[in-house]
C-alpha positions in Angstrom: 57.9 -69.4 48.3 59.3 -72.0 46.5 60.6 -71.0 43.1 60.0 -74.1 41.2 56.3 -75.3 42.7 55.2 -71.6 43.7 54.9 -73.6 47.1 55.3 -72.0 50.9 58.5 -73.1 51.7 59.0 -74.1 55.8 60.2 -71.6 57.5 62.5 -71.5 61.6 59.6 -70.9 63.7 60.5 -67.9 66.0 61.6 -68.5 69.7 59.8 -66.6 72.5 61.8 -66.9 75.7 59.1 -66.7 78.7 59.7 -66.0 82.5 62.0 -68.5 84.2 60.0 -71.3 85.5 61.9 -73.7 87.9 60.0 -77.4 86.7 62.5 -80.2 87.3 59.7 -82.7 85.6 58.2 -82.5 82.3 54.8 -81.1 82.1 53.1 -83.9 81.3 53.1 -87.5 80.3 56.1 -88.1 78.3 55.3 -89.7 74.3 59.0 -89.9 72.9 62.2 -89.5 75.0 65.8 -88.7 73.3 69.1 -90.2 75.0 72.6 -89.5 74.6 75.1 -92.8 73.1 76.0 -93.9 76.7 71.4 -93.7 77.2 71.3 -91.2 79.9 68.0 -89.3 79.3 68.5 -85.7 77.2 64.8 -84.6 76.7 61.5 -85.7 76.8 58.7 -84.9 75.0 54.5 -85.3 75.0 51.2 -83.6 73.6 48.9 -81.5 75.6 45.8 -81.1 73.5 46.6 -78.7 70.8 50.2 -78.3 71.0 53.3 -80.2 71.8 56.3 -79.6 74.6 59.9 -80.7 74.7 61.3 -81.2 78.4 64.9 -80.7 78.9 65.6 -81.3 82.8 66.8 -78.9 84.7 67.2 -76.2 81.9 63.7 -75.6 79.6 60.5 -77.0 78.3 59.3 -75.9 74.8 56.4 -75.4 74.1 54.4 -75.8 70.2 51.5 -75.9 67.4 50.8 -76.5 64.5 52.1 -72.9 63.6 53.9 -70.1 65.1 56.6 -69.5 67.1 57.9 -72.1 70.1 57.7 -70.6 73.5 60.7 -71.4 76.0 60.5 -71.5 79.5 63.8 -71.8 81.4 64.3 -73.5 84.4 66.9 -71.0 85.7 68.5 -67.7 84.9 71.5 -67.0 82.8 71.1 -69.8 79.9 69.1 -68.1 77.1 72.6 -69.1 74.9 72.1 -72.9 75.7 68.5 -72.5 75.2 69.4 -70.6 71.9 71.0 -74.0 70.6 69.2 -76.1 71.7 66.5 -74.9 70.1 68.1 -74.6 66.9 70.0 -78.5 66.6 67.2 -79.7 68.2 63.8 -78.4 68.6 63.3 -76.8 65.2 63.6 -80.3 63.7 61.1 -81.9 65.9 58.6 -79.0 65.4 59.2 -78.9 61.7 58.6 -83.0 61.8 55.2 -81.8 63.8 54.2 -79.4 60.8 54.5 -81.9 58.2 58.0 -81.7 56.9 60.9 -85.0 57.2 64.4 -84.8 58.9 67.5 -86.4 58.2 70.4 -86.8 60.9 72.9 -85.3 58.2 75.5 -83.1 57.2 75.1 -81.9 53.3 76.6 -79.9 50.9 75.3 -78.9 47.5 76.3 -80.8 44.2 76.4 -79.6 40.2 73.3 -81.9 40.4 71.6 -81.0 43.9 72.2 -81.9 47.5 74.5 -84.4 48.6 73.3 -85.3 52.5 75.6 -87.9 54.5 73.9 -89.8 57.6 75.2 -91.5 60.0 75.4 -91.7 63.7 77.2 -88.7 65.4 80.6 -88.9 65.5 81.2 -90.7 62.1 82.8 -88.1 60.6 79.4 -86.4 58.6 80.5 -82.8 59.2 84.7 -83.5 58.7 83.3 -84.7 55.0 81.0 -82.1 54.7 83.2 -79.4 55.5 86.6 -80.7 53.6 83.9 -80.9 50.4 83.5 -77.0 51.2 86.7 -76.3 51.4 87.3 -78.1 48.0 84.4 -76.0 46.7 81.0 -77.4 47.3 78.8 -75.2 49.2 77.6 -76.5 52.5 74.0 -76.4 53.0 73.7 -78.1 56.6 75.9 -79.1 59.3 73.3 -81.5 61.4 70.2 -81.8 60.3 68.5 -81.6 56.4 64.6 -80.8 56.7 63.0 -81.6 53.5 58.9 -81.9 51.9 57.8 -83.7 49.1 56.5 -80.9 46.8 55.1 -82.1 43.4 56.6 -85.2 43.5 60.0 -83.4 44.1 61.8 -83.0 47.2 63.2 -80.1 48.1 65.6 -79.9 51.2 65.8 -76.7 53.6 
């Protein structure tokens, strides 16, 4: 709950790690599709009726709604750490994106006067200027990615 509005505040859905599934194609017709900076294909992603999934070749497909948790189900044996963080830096923004919520490709740290997010491609240095402001005193609040939902006419990051 949000202290201020009295509003839900977004929560980290839950991840379910299913039975190893070994799919080398996504399970459907892929919508969006994510590329590393040299373009070679990272995941891919598409609707099936009521819920979304997230492809990532060779290793998982997510699966989502509009509420819950996310369902994993790995392509192989042994990579429930991978699957881990790649769920966190970059499944939980796409599903909170899905449930109404706004992402930011940004490190952040918190101000006297609130949050201070710095975007940028990777590798610009985001987190370096995060973290040195941390180390000078400012808390960090994110090290990748700020969510955040208009509420009242005030944002308020997560």
């Amino acid at each position: 709950m949000d202290v201020h509005t009295g509003a839900p505040v977004p929560s980290i859905p839950a991840l379910e790690i299913g039975a190893v599934r070994p799919h080398k194609v996504p399970p459907g017709v892929p919508l969006q599709t994510w590329r590393d900076t040299l373009g070679r294909v990272i995941a891919t992603g598409g609707r099936d009726q009521d819920s979304w999934w997230m492809h990532w070749p060779g290793l998982v497909t997510f699966r989502f709604g509009e509420r819950g948790s996310v369902r994993a189900e790995p392509a192989q044996h042994g990579v429930e750490a991978l699957i881990e963080d790649v769920f966190v830096r970059g499944v939980t923004p796409v599903v909170l994106l899905a449930r109404d919520c706004e992402g930011l490709h940004a490190s952040a740290v918190l101000g006297r006067r609130g949050l201070i997010a710095f975007c940028a491609d990777s590798g610009t240095g985001k987190s370096t200027l995060a973290l040195a402001l941390s180390a000078a005193g400012l808390p960090q609040f994110a090290d990748d990615t700020v969510m955040y939902r208009a509420t009242s006419g005030t944002l308020r990051a997560f």
